[in-house]
N, C-alpha and C positions, 0 to 999 in steps of 0.2 A: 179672525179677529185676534189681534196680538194681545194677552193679559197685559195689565196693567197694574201698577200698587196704587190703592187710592192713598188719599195722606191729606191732611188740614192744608196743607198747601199747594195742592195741586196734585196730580200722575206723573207717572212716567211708564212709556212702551217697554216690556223686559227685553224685544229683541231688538234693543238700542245698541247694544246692549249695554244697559246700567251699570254703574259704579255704586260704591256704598256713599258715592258723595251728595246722590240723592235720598241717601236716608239721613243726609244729616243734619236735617233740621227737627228729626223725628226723635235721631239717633243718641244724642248728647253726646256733651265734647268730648267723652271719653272716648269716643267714637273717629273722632274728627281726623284722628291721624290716619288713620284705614282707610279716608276718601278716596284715594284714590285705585284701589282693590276692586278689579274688573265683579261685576256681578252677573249670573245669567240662571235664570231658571233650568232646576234638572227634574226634566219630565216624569210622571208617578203614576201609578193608576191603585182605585178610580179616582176621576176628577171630582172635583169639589164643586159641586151645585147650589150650595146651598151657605152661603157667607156666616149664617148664623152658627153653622154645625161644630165651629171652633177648632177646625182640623188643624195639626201641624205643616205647615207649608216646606216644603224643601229645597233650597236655593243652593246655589254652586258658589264658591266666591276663592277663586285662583285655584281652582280644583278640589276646593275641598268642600265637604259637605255639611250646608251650615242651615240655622232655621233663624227666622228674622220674627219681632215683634215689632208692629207699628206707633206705638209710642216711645220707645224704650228697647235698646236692643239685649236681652236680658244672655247671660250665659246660660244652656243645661246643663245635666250633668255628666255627659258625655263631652261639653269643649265646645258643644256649637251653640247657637243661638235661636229661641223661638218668634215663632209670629204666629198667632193664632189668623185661622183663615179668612176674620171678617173683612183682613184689611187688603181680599183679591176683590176681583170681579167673579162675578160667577162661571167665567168661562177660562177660570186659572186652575190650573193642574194640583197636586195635592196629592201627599201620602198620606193614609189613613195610620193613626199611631198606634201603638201598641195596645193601649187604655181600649180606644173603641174597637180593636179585633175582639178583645177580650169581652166588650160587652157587648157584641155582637154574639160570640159564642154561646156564653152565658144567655142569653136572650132566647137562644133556642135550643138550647139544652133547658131551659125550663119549661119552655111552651110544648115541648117535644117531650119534656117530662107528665107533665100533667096530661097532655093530650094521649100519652099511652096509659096513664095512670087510669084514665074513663077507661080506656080498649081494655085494659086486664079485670078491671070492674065488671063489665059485659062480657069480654070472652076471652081468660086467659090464656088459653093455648094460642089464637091469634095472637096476640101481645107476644110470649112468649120470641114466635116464629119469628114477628118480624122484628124486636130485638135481635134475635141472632144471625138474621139473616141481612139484616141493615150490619151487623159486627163485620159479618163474613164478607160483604162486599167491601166494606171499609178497608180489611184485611188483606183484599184480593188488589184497592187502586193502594193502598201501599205499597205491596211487591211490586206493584209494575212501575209506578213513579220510582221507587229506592232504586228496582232492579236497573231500569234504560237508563239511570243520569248517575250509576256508579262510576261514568268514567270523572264524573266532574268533582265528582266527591273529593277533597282532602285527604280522606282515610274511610275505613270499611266499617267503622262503627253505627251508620245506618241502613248499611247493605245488610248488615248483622241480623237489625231488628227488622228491614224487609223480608227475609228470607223467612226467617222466623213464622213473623206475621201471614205468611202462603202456608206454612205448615200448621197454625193457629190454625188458619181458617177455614181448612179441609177438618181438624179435630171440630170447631166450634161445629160445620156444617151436619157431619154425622150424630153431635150432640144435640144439633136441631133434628135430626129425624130418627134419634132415639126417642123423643121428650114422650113422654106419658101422655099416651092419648093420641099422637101422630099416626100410631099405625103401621105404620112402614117396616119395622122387623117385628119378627115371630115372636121376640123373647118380651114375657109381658113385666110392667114393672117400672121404678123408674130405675134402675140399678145398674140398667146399661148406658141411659144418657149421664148416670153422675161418674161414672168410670172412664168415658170418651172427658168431659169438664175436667177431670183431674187431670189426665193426659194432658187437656189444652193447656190449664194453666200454670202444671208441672214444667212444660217447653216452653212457656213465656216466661216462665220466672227466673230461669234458669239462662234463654236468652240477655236478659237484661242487666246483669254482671259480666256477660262475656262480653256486649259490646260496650260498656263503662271501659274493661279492660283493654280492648283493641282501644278506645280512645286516648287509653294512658299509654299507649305503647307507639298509637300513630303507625299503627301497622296497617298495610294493604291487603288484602285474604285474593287468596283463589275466588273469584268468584263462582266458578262454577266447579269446584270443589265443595265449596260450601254449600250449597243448593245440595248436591248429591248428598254431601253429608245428613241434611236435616232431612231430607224425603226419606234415607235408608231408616233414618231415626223413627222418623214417621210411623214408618210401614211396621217395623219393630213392633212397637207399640200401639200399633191398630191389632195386629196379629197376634200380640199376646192378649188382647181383647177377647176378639174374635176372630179366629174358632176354636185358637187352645186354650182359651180363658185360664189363662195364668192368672191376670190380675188380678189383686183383691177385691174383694166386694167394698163398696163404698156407701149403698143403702140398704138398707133392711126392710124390704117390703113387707114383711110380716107383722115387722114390729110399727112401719111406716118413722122409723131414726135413721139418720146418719150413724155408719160406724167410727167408731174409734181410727183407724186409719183414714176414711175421710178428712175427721175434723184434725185431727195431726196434720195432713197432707196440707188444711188451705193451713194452717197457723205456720209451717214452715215454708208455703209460697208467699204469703203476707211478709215474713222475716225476708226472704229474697229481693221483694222486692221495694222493701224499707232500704235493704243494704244497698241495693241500686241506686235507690236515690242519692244516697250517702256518697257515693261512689261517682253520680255525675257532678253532683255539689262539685267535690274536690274538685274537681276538673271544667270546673266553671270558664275557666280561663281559656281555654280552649273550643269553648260554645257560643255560639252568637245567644244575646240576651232569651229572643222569642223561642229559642229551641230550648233551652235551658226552662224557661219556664212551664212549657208546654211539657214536656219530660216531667219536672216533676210533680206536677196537676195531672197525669197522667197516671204515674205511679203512687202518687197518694190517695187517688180515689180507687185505684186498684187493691191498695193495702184494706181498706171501709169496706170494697166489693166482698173481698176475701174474708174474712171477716164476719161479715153478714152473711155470708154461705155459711157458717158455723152455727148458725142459732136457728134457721129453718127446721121444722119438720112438715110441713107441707109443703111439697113442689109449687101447691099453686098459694103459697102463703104469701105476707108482708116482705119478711124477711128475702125471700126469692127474688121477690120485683125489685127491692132496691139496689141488691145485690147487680142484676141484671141492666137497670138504669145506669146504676157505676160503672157498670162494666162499656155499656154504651159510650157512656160521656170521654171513659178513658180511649178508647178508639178510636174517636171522633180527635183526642188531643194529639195522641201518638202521631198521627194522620196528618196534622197540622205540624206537628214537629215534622217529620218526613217531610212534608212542601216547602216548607222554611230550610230546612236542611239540605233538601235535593237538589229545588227549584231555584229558588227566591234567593238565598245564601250565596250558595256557587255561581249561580248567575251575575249577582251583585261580585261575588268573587271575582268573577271573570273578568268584568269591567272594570275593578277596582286594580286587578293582577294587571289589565292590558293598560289602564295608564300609568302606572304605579311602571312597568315595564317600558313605555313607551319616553317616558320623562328617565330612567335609568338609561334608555340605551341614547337619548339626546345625549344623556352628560356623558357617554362612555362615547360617543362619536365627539362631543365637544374636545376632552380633554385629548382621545386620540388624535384629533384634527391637530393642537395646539401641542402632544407629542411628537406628531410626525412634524411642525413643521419648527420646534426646538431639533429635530435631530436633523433637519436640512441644514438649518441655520448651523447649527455642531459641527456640520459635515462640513459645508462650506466654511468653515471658521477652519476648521484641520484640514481644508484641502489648501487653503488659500497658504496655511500657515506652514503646509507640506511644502507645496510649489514654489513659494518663494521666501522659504525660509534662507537665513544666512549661512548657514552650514547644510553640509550634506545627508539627506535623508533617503531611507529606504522602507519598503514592508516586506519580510525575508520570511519564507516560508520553512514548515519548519524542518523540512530537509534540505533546507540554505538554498533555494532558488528566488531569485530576486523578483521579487514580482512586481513591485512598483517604484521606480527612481523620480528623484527631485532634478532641476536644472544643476542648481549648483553642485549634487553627486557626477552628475555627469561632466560637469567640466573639469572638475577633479581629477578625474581618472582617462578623462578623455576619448572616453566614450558615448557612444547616441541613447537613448532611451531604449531607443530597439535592439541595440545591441546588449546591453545590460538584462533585459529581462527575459534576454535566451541564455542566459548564464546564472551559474552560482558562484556564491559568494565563495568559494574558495578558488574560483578560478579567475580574481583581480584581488588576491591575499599572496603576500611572499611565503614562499612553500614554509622557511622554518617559521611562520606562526600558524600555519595550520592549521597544526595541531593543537594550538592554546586554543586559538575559536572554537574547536570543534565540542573541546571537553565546558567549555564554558556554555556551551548550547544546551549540551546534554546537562549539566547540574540543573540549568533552569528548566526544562523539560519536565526531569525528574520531579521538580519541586521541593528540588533542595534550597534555592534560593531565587528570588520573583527575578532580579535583573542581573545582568554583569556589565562592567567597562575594563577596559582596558587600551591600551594601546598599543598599534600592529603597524606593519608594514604593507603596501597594497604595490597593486602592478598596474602601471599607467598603461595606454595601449599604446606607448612611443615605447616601451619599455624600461622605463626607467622606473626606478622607485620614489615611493612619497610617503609618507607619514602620514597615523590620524588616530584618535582616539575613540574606540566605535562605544557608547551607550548604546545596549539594547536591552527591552522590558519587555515581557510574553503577552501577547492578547487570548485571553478566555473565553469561552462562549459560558451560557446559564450553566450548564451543566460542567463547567469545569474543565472540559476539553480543548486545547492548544489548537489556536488558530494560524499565529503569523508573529513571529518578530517585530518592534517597532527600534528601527536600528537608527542613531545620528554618528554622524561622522563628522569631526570637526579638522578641518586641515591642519597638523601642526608641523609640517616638512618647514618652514621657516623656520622655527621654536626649535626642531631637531637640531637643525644648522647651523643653527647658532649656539647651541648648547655645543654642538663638536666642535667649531669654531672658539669659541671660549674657552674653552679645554685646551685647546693648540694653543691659544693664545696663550693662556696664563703658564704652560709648560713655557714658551719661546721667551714671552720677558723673563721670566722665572731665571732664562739659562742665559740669555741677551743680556742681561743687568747682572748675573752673576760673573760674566768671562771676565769684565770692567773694572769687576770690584777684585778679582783673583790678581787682574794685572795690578793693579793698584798697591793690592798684598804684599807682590810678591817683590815690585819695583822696590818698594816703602822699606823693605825687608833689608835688599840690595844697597840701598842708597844708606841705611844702618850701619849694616856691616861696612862697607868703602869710606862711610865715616871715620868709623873704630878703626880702622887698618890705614887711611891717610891716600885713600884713592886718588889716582887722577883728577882734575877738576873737569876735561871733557867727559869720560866715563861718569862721573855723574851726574854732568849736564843730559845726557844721555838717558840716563833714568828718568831724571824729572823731565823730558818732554815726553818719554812714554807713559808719563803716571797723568801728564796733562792731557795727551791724545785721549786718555780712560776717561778719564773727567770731562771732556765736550763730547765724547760721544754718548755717557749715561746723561748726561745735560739733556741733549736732543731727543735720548728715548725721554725723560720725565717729561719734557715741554712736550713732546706727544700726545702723551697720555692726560697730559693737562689739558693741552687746548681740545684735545678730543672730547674732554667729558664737558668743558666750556660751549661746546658747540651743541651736543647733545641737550644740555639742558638753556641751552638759548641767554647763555650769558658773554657771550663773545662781544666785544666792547670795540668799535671801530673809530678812529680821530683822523681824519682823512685830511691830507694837504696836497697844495699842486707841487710835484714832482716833477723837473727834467728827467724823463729816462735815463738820458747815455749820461749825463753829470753822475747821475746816481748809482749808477752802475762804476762807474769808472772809482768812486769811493767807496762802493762797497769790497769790489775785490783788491782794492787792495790795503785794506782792513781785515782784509783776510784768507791770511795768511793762515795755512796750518789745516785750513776748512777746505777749501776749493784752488785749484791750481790755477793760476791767473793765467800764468804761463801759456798753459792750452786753451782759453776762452777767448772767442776772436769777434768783437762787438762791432755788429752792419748796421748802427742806429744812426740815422739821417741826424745831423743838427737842426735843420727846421721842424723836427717832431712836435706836438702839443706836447705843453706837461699831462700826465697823468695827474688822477685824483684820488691819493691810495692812502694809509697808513703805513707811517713807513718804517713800523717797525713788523708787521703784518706782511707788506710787500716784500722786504729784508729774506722774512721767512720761507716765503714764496718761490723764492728767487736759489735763495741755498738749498731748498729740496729740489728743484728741477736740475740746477748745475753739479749737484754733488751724485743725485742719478745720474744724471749723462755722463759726467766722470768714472763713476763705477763698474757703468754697464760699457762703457768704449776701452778698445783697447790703449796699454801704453803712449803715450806718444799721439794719437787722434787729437786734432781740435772738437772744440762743440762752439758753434755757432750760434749768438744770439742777434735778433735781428726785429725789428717791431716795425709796422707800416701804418697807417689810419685806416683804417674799414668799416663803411657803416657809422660816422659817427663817434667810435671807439679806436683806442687802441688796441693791436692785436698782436700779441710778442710771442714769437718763436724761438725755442730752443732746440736745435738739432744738433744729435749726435751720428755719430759713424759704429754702432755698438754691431751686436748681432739681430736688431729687430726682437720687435713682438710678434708670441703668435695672435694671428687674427681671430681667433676664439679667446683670448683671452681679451682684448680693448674694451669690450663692453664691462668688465669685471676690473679694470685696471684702476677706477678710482674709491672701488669700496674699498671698507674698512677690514682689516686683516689681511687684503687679497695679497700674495706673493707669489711670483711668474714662474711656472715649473721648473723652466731652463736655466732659471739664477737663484735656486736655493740655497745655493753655497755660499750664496751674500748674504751678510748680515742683516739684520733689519725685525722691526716688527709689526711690518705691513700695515701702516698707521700714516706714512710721511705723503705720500700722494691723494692718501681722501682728507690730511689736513688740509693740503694745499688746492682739493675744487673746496672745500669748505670755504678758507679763505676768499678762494677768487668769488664765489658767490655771494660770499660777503659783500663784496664791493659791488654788485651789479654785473658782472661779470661772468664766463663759460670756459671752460678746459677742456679741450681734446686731445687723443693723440693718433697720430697717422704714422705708421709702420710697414715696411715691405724687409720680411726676413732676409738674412744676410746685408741689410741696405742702411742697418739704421733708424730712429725714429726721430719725430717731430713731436712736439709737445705745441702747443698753442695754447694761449688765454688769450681771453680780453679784459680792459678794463679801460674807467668812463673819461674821459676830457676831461680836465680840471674846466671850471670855468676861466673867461680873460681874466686872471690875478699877477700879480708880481709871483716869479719863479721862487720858491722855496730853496735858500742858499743849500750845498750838499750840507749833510750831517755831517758830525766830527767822527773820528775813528771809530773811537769808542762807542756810540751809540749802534755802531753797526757789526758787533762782534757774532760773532754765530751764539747761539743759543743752545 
């Protein structure tokens, strides 16, 4: 039969198992918010039979241990909540509280009182015996319960007083068959059973501050050290007993008193074990409530015991029995503390450590679950951000062997994955930086500083060199020990390139626009002097077309340099008209004069041509960079042919000359910017005139090639778009067509 709570409105089965949401019409709405807090009965013994008996009921509610009232859920003072038992069924479990142990005990420590208070009336010796002999077994399930559940114990402070208590209770037992009148030794009197009593409670008094202490200290004992210890103690003290009667005498059978050392003896075990108590007070905090109680209900009837052994002078007096009764009741507590302690505590310990353990190691598997799978996620975030990052990565061990490459390192260098991580990083490094990476390694090794950058030179496996600037930062393990280099390489052999490129450049205009201005100087100088002195008039017609030739040809480097940076920043401005070619050509050269040699320009333009659809001062330009090349690079005397067909939709105009060719490693490089041809360095220039002019033609829609066979000559080719059907654009006037 499953218990049930009865209640004014009905049960409910506890192994529903219930929520608090059924107590809450009992429970008041302070309550209300907890409905939903699992409930389930936590089994107790003994059961509760009897609904009137008002036992405290013990309920579980989310694991913790709580007590419920059926009207009203009241708080204790421990945090949890009561129900008195009327509101079970009779067949519902139930922990008996503290109150009814206690008046349980009480109940038969008095009945057990007076019931021996007849027997010592009738026949004290019997009373005696089995007061001491009910001690001595109490004595004996002490040690054995402290001694077999020390391993469960917290600490040794109740092993302390089991041990003790085996050695009490061999003194108490010889004290029971010394007693006067037993019979049992030779020596008549009572002198030797109160000499064995002061031994006993000389060792228990004395136990009971050593184990207060081990509780403060929370120390663990040898167990079986300590055993050996009190048995030696023991024996000591049996044997200064008897047979070399050392000890003091303690009664005076002549006189039928207690000595002066007796009653000193209990007044300073009564102090002992005052101080004890005193001593486990303090340390309350560290004792469950019922041990604590029972300890010192234990020891303050022993202090009364002791006490009352001081005013006896007959063995078989008042004073004796009460003594003896005290002594009883404390045994019976001590005993109780021991179960509570050994049994009951630890056990409840044990169950409380394993869930208390079981919900720690949930959350320590929760959170590890939810670490490992953060550090997957990590992983994969830095793998993904390794593998396909934009620059080049590595993980560099730290005797420089590359142990892990990215795609983009390896295309960098131009090697495979596999190839790279059978190698060290010094052997795809140009030898003179070798030695900067190496000492840069070692500083951060050292721990002279976390990372270094720099930039090096590396070895491609074509052999050639590239540029890049390595960041790398040390990985550590917990302990501070160097794992691995985290190295990035970002390509900057463009940026190198162009920085030397730059440099050359700005040296060549530097010295290109200064020849121009020297001639200018020096003509300007000449034409001074020839002034002053009444020179010839062709002699200094002579100067001024040389100080002119200076001035169109610095003209041409600045319009370079202008439209080059015009193009660059996307400000190049185009006004396009339909063009006759051959008209156009035919007024352009000869407008110019001084620029290009007409002379040698031999034009194969068909009269049926479409017009072009160009800018024609754009085209102009176009047109004087290709003829004033072809001029330069052919010898003397050579024609340069121009010649244009329809192709495609477009026009496509050739320029060839009869020079010495290009090399063919060089065409792919012939329209960038700065590029100038090995072979004709001796020409002037500042390698700007042919990438203005694909600029240009791509302006217009348009493509520039050129085709070259060494010693043959080259071809130049563009294209550019139809005009639409319009009326022909009459030729421009001279003047609009002068070189620039």
């Amino acid at each position: 039969m499953s218990p049930r709570l009865n209640r004014p409105f009905g049960s409910f089965a506890l192994d529903d198992p219930p929520s608090l949401a059924a107590l809450a019409p009992v429970a008041g709405e302070a309550q209300q918010a907890e409905a939903a807090r699992p409930l389930r009965l936590l089994p107790c013994l003994p059961a509760c039979r009897r609904p009137e008996a008002h036992k405290s009921c013990l309920l579980r509610v989310d694991g913790q241990a709580v007590l419920a009232e059926p009207l009203r859920l009241l708080p204790a003072a421990n945090g949890a909540l009561t129900l008195p038992c009327r509101s079970w069924d009779a067949d519902s479990t139930c922990e008996e509280g503290p109150l009814r142990r206690w008046l349980i005990i009480l109940a038969l420590v008095i009945a057990g009182s007076f019931g021996l208070y007849l027997l010592s009336r009738a026949n004290y010796l019997l009373f005696h015996a089995l007061v001491e002999l009910g001690a001595v077994v109490v004595s004996a399930a002490i040690f054995a319960i402290g001694w077999n559940t020390r391993r469960f114990a917290p600490n040794s402070f109740l092993l302390v007083l089991a041990v003790a208590f085996l050695c009490v209770g061999v003194l108490d037992l010889l004290h029971t068959l010394a007693y006067l009148g037993m019979g049992v030794f030779r020596e008549p009197g009572a002198n030797l059973a109160t000499q064995y009593w002061i031994v006993g409670r000389g060792l228990e008094s004395i136990s009971f501050p050593l184990a207060a202490r081990v509780l403060a200290t929370n120390r663990r004992l040898a167990p079986e050290r300590l055993l050996v210890g009190y048995l030696m103690a023991t024996s000591l003290l049996i044997v200064s007993i008897q047979p070399l009667e050392l000890f003091p005498t303690a009664y005076d059978d002549a006189t039928g008193r207690l000595t002066r050392f007796k009653v000193n003896s209990e007044y300073v075990v009564s102090a002992l074990f005052a101080a004890a108590a005193i001593l486990f007070w303090r340390q309350r905090d560290k004792l469950d409530r019922p041990i604590l109680q029972f300890l010192l209900a234990a020891l303050g009837a022993k202090v009364v015991s002791e006490l009352a052994f001081t005013l006896y002078t007959d063995v078989y007096g008042v004073f004796n029995m009460v003594g003896h009764l005290l002594k009883l009741f404390a045994s019976v507590a001590i005993y109780e503390a021991i179960v509570s302690g050994s049994l009951l505590t630890p056990f409840q310990s044990i169950f409380r450590d394993f869930v208390e353990s079981q919900k720690k190691l949930e959350h320590e598997l929760t959170e590890r679950r939810a670490a490992e799978e953060a550090l997957r996620e990590s992983e994969a975030r830095f793998r993904a951000a390794f593998e396909h990052s934009a620059v080049g990565a590595a993980l560099v061990g730290t005797d420089g062997r590359l142990l892990r490459v990215n795609d983009r390192l390896c295309e960098f260098l131009g090697h495979s994955a596999e190839e790279l991580t059978r190698r060290y990083s010094r052997d795809v490094t140009f030898p003179a930086d070798r030695a900067r990476d190496r000492e840069a390694m070692t500083r951060v090794l050292a721990g002279e500083q976390t990372a270094y950058s720099h930039e090096k030179r590396y070895l491609r496996k074509d052999g050639s060199v590239a540029w890049g600037t390595v960041t790398a930062s040390l990985l550590r393990d917990a302990e501070g020990s160097p794992l691995y280099f985290i190295a990035i390489i970002e390509d900057i052999t463009e940026r190198k390139e162009a920085e030397a490129l730059r440099e050359g450049v700005v040296h060549m205009i530097s010295h290109d626009l200064r020849a121009p201005l020297m001639v200018i100087q020096l003509q300007s100088h000449l034409l001074a002097k020839g002034l002053a002195k009444g020179a010839p008039g062709d002699k200094l017609w002579k100067s001024v077309q040389t100080v002119g030739k200076s001035v169109r040809r610095m003209n041409v480097m600045i319009e370079d340099l202008v439209d080059s940076a015009r193009v660059e920043t996307k400000q190049l401005e185009l006004e396009p008209q339909a063009l006759g070619l051959r008209a156009y050509l035919r007024e352009l050269l000869e407008s110019a004069e001084g620029v290009v040699d007409a002379q040698r320009i031999r034009l194969e333009i068909p009269e049926s041509l479409p017009p072009v659809a160009a800018d024609p001062d754009r085209l102009e330009r176009i047109l004087f960079n290709l003829l004033t090349n072809a001029q330069k690079y052919s010898p003397p005397g050579r024609p340069v042919t121009v010649s244009a067909v329809v192709r495609q939709e477009q026009i496509e105009v050739t320029i060839e000359d009869q020079g010495p060719g290009i090399p063919e490693d060089e065409l792919p490089q012939l329209f960038d910017r700065f590029f100038r041809s090995r072979a004709n360095r001796q020409i002037k220039g500042i390698g700007l005139g042919l990438f203005i002019t694909r600029m240009l033609v791509e302006a217009h829609g348009g493509r520039i090639w050129a085709e070259s066979e060494p010693g043959r000559g080259s071809r130049f080719r563009f294209t550019l778009p139809i005009a639409p059907e319009k009326p022909v654009a009459t030729a421009p006037e001279a003047d609009s067509h002068a070189p620039v």
